[in-house]
MISE-55759 format. One line per 10 residues: for each residue y negated, z negated, x of N, C-alpha, C, CB. Coordinates in pm, 1 decimal, m for minus. Each point is the difference from the previous one (the first is absolute). Glycine has a CB too. Layout:
Y:Z:X:Y:Z:X:Y:Z:X:Y:Z:X; ... .
END
This chain:
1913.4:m13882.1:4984.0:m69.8:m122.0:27.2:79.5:m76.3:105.9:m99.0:m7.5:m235.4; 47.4:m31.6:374.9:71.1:m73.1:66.1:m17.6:m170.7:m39.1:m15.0:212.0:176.1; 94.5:m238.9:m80.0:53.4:m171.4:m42.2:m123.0:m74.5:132.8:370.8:28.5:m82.5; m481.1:m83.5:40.8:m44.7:m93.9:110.0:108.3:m122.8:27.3:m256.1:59.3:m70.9; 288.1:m66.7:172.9:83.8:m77.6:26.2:m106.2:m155.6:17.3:195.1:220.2:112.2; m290.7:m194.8:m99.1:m30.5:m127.2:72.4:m41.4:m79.4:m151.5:m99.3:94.6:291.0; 95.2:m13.7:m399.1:m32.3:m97.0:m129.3:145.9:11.7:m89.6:m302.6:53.8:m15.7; 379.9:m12.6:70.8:139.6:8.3:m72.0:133.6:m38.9:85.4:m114.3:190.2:m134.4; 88.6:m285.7:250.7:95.9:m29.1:96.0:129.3:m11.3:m124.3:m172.1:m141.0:230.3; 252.1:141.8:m64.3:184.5:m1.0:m101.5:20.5:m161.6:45.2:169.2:309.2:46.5 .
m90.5:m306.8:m164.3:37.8:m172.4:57.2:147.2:m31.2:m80.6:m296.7:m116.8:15.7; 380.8:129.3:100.6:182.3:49.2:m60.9:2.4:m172.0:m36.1:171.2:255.3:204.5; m113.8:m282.3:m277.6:48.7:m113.4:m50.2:121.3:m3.8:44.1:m129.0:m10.5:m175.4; 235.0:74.9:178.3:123.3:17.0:85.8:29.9:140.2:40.5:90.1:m192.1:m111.6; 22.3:222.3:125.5:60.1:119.7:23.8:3.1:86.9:m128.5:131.1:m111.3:183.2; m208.2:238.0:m150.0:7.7:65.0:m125.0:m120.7:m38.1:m89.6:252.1:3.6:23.0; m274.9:m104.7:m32.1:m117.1:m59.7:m75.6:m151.4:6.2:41.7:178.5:m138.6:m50.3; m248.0:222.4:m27.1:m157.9:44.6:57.5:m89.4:m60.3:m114.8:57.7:253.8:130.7; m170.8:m308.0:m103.4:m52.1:m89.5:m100.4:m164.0:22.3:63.6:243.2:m200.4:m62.7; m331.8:251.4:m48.8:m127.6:74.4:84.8:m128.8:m94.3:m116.9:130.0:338.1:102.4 .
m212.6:m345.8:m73.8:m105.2:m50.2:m60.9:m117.0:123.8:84.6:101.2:m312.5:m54.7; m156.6:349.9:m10.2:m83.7:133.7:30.5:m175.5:m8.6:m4.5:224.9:122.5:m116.6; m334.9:m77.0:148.5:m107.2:m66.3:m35.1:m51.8:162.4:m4.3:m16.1:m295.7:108.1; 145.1:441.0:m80.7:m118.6:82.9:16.5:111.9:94.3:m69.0:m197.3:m61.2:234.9; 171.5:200.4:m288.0:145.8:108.5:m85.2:87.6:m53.9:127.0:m105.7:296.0:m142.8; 219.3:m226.5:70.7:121.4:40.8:55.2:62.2:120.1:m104.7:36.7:m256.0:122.5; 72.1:307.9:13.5:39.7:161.1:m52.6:137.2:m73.2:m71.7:m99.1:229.7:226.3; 88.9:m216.3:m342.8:160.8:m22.2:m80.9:104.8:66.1:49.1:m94.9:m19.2:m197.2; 59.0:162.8:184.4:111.2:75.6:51.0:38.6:31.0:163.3:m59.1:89.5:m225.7; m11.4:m119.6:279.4:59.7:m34.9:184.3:101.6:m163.0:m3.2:m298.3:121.2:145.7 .
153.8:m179.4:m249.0:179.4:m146.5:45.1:61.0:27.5:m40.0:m19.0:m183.4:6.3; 48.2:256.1:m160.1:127.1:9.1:m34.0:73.2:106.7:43.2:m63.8:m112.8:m161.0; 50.7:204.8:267.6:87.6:108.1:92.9:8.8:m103.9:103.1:m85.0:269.3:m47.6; 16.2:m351.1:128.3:m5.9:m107.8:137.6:148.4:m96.6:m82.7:m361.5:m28.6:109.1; 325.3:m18.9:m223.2:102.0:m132.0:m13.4:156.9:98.1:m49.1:m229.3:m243.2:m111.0; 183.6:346.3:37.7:114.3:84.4:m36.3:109.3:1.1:142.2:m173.5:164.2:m186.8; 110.6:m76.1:264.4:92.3:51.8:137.9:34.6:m137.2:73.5:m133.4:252.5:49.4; 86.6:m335.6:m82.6:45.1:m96.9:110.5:114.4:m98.3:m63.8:m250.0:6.0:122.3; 287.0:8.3:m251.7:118.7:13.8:m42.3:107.0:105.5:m61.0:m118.5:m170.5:5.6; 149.6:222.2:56.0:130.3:102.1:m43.6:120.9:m31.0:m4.5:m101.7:133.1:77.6 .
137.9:m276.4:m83.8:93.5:m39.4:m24.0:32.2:m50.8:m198.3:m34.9:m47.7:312.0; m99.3:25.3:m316.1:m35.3:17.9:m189.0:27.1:83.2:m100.6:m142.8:m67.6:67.7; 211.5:39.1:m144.3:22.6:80.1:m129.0:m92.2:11.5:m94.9:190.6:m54.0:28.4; m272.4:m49.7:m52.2:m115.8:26.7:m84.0:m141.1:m49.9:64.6:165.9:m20.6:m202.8; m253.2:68.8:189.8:m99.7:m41.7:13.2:m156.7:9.9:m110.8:158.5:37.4:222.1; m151.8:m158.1:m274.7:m80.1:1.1:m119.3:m172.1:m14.7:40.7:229.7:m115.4:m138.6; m312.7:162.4:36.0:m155.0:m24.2:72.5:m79.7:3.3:m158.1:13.9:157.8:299.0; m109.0:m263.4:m244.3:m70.7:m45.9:m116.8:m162.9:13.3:89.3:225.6:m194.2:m154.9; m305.9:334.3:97.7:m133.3:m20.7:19.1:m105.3:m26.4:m77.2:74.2:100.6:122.0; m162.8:m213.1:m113.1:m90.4:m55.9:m106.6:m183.5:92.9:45.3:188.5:m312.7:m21.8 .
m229.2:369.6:m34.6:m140.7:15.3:29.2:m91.6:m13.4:m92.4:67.2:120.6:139.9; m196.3:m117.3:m127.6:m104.8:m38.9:m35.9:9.5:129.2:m151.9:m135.7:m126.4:290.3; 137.2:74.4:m378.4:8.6:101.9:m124.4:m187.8:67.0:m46.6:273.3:m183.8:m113.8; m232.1:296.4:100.7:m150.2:72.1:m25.9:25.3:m22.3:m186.3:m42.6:242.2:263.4; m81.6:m205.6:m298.3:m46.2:m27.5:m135.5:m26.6:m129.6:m53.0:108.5:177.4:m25.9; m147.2:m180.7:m79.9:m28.2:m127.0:m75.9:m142.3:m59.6:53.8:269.5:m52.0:m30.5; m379.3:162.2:107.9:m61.9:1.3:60.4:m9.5:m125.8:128.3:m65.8:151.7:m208.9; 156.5:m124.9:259.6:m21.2:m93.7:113.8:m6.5:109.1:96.2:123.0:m228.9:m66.6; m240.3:157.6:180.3:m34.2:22.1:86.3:88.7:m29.1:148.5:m189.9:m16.7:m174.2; 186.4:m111.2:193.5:104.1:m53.7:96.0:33.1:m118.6:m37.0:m69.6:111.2:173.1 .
198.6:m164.6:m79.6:71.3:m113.8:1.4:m6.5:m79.0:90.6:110.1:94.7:m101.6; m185.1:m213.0:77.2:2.3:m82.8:144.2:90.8:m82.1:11.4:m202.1:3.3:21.6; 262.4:m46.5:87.2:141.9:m125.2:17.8:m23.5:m104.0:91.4:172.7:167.2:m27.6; m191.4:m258.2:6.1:15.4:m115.5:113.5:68.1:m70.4:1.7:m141.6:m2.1:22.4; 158.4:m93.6:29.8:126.9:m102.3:73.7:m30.8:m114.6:70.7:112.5:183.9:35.9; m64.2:m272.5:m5.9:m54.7:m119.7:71.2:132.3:29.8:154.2:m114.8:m217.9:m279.9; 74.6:275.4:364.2:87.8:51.0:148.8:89.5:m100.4:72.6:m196.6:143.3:50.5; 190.2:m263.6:m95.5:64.0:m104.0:57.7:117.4:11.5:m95.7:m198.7:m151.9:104.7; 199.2:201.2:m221.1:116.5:m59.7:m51.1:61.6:137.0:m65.3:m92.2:m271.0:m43.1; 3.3:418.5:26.8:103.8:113.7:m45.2:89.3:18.8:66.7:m127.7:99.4:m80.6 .
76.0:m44.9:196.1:108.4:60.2:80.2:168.5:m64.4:47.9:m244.8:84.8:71.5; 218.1:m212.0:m51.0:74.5:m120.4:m12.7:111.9:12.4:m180.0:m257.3:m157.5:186.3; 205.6:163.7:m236.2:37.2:m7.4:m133.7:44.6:139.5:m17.9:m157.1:m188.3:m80.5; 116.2:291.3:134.4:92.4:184.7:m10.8:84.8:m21.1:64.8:m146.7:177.6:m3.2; 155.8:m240.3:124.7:137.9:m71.4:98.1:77.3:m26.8:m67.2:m83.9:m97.5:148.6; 67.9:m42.4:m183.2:77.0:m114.8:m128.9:97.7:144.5:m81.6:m269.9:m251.2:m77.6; 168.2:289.2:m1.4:82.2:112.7:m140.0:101.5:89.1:90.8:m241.9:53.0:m195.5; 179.8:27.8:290.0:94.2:75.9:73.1:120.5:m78.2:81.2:m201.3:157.0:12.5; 203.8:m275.4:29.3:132.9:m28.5:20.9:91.0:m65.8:m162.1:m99.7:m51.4:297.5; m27.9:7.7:m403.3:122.9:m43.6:m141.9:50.4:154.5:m22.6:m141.3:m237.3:m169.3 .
87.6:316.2:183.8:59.3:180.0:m68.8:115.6:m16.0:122.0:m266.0:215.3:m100.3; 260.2:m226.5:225.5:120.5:45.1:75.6:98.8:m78.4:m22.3:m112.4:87.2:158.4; 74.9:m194.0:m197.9:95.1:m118.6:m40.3:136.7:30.8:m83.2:m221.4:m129.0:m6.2; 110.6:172.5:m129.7:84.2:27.5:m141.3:57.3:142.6:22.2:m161.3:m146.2:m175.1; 145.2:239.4:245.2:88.1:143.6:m21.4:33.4:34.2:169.1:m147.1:119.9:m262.2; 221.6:m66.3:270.0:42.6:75.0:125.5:m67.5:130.7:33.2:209.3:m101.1:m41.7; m289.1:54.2:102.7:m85.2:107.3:74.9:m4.5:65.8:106.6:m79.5:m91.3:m91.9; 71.7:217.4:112.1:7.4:36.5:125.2:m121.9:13.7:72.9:186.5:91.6:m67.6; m379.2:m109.6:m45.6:m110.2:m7.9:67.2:m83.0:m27.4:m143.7:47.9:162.4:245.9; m158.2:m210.5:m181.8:m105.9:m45.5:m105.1:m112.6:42.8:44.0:98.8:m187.8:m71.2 .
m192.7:222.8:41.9:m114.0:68.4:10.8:m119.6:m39.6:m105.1:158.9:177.0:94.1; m303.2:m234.1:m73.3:m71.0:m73.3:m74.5:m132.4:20.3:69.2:184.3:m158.9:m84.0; m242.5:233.6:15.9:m133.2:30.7:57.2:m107.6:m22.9:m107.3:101.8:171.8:160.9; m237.2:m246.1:m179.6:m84.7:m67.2:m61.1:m138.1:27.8:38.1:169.8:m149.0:m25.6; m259.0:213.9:m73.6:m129.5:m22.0:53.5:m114.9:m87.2:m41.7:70.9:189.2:43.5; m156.9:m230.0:34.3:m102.3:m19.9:m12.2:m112.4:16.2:m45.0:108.7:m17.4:85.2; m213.2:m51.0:m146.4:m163.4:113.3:80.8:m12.4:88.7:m165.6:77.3:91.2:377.4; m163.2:m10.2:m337.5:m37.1:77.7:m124.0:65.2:130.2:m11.8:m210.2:m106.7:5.5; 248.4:98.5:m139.4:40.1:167.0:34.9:m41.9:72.4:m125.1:223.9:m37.5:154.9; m195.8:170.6:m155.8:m10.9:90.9:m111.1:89.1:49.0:m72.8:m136.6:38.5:99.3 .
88.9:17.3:m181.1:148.0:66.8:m101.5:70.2:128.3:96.8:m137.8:m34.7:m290.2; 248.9:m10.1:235.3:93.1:129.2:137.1:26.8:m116.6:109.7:m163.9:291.1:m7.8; 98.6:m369.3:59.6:33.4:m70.7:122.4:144.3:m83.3:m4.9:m264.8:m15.7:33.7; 372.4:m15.9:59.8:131.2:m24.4:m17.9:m55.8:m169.0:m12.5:176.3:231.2:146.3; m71.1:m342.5:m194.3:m47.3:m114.9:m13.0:120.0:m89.6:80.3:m151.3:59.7:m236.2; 254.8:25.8:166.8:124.5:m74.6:98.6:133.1:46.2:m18.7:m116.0:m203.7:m6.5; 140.7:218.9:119.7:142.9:84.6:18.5:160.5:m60.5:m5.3:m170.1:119.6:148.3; 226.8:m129.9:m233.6:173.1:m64.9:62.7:34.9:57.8:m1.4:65.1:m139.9:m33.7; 90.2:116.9:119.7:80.0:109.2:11.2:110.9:m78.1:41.6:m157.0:194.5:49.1; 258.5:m190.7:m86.8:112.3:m78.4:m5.6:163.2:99.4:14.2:m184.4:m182.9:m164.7 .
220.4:163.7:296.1:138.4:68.7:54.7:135.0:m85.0:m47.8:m137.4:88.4:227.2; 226.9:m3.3:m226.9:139.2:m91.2:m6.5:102.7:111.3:m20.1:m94.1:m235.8:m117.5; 210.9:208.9:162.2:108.4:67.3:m42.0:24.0:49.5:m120.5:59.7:m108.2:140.0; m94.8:70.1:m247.7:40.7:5.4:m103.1:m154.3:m12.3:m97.1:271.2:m93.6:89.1; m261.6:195.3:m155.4:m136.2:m30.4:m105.8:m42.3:m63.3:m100.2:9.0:133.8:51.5; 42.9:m251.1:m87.0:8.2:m59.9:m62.9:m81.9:m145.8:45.6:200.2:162.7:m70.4; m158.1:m150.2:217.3:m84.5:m133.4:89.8:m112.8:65.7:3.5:162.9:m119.6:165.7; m189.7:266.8:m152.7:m139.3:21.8:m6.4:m62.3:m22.0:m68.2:26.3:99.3:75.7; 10.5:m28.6:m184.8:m89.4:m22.7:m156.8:m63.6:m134.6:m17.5:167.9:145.5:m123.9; m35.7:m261.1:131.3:m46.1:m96.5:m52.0:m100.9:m101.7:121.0:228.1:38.8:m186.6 .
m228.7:13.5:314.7:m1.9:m114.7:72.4:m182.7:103.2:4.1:326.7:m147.1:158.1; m367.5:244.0:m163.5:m75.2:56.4:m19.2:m144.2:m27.1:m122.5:222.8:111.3:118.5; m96.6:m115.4:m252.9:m51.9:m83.7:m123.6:m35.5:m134.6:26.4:134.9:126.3:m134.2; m66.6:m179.3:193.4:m18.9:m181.0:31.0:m131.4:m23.7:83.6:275.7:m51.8:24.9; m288.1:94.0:80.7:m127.7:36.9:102.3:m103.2:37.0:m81.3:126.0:85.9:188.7; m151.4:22.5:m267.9:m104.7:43.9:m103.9:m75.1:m83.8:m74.4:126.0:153.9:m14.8; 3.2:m215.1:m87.2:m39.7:m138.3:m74.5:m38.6:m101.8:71.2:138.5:45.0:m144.4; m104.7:m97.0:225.6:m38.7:m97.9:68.5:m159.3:18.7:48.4:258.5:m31.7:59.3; m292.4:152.9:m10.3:m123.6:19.7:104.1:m96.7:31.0:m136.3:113.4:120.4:280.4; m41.9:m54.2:m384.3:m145.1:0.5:m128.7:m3.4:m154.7:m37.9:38.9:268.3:m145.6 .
37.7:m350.7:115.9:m2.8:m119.2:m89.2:m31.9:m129.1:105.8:188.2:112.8:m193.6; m138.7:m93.6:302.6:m18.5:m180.4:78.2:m77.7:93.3:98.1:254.7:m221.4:m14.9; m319.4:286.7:2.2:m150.3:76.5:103.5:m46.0:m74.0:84.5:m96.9:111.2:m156.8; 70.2:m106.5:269.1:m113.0:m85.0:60.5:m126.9:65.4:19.9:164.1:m117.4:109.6; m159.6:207.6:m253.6:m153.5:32.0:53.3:m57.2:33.1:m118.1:33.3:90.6:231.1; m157.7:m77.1:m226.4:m142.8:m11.9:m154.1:m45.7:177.5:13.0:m169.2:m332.1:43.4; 215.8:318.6:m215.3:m84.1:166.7:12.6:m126.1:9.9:m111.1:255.1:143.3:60.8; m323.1:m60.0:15.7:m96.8:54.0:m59.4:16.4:131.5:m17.8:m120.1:m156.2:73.1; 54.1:211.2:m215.2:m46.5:104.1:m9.8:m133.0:76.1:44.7:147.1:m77.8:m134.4; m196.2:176.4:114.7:m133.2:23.1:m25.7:m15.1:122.5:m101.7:m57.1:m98.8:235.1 .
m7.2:93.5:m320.7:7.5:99.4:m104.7:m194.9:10.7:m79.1:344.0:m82.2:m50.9; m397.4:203.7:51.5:m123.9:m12.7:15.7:m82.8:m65.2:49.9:54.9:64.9:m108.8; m22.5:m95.9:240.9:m102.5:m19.8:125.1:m0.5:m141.3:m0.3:m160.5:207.1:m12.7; 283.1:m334.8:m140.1:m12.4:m108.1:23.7:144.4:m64.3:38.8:m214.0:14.9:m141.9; 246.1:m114.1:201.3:115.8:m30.6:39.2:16.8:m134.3:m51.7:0.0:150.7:189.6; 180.8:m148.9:m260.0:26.9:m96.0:m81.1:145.3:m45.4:24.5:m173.4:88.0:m158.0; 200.9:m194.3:190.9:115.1:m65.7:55.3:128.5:55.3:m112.7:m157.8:m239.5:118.9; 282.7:244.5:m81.0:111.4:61.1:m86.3:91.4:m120.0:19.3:m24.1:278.0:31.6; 80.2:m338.2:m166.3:53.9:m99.3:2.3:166.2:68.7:m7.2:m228.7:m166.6:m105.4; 328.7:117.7:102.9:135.6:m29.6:m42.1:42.4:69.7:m82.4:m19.5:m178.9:40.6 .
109.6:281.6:m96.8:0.8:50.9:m101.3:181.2:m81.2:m13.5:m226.7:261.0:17.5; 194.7:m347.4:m169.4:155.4:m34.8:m47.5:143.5:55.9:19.1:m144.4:m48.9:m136.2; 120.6:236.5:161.9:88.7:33.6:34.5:59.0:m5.6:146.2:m70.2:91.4:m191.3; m16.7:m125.9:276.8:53.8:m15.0:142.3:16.7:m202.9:9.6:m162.6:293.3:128.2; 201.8:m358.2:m232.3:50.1:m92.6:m15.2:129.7:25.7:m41.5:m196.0:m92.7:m22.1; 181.0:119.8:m55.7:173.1:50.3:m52.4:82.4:100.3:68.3:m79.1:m32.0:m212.0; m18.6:112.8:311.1:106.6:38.2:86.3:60.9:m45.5:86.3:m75.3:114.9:m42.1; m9.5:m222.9:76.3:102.2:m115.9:140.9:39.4:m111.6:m58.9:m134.0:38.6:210.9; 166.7:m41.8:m380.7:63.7:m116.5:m5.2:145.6:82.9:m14.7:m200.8:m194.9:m110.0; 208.7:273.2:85.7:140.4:100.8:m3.9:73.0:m43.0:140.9:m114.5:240.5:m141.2 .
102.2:m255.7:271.1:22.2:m36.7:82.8:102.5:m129.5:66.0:m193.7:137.7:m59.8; 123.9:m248.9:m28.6:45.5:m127.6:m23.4:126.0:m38.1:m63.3:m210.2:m13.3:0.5 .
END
């Protein structure tokens, strides 16, 4: 699957730092060989891929966002993650739009000398983007579609944080 660039522009937040808001697929495994090689100075490099889960009869997953203020706000998180761990790259890719089961939803990937900044600065990014979301999901599951609220546990995973 190639990467449309023109619905998945890159938008580096700093050096090392790639921060994507997407409206169409993207190939998981090309960014993560693209962001891999372009640090080899890294000892670990951690990756967290979220996709659209099959069963439970769902059909697809729709995601929206209000555009003035996600992408802005994936910025924001990706410089608090570079903040708190020593990184050697951050990587944050997000989609849009409708998708299907099998379809990727969102990619991190978090570099550093040492794996330990990965893991966690990786974990931190995760929690954050399920729990303070800027975006509304829907399901669709027998041909009707029904908004998906909050689940308590992705509260308690970003109060661990604090």
């Amino acid at each position: 699957m190639a990467t449309n660039w023109r619905s998945c522009p890159r938008f580096p937040v700093a050096d090392l730092l790639d921060v994507r808001l997407c409206t169409a697929p993207f190939d998981p495994a090309l960014e993560l060989r693209n962001f891999t090689r372009a640090l080899p100075q890294a000892g670990g490099i951690v990756s967290f891929l979220g996709q659209v889960r099959a069963g439970d009869g769902v059909e697809a997953l729709d995601l929206r966002h209000y555009a003035p203020l996600t992408l802005p706000a994936m910025r924001t998180l990706a410089g608090q993650v570079r903040g708190r761990w020593a990184l050697d790259g951050l990587l944050i890719i997000h989609r849009s739009g409708e998708m299907v089961p099998g379809d990727p939803i969102v990619l991190v990937a978090a570099a550093a000398r040492h794996r330990r900044d990965a893991f966690a600065a990786a974990d931190f990014a995760m929690d954050h983007l399920k729990s303070e979301s800027w975006f509304w999901k829907r399901e669709k599951v027998a041909g009707q579609w029904r908004w998906i609220e909050p689940r308590m546990q992705d509260f308690e995973d970003i109060a661990r944080w604090r």
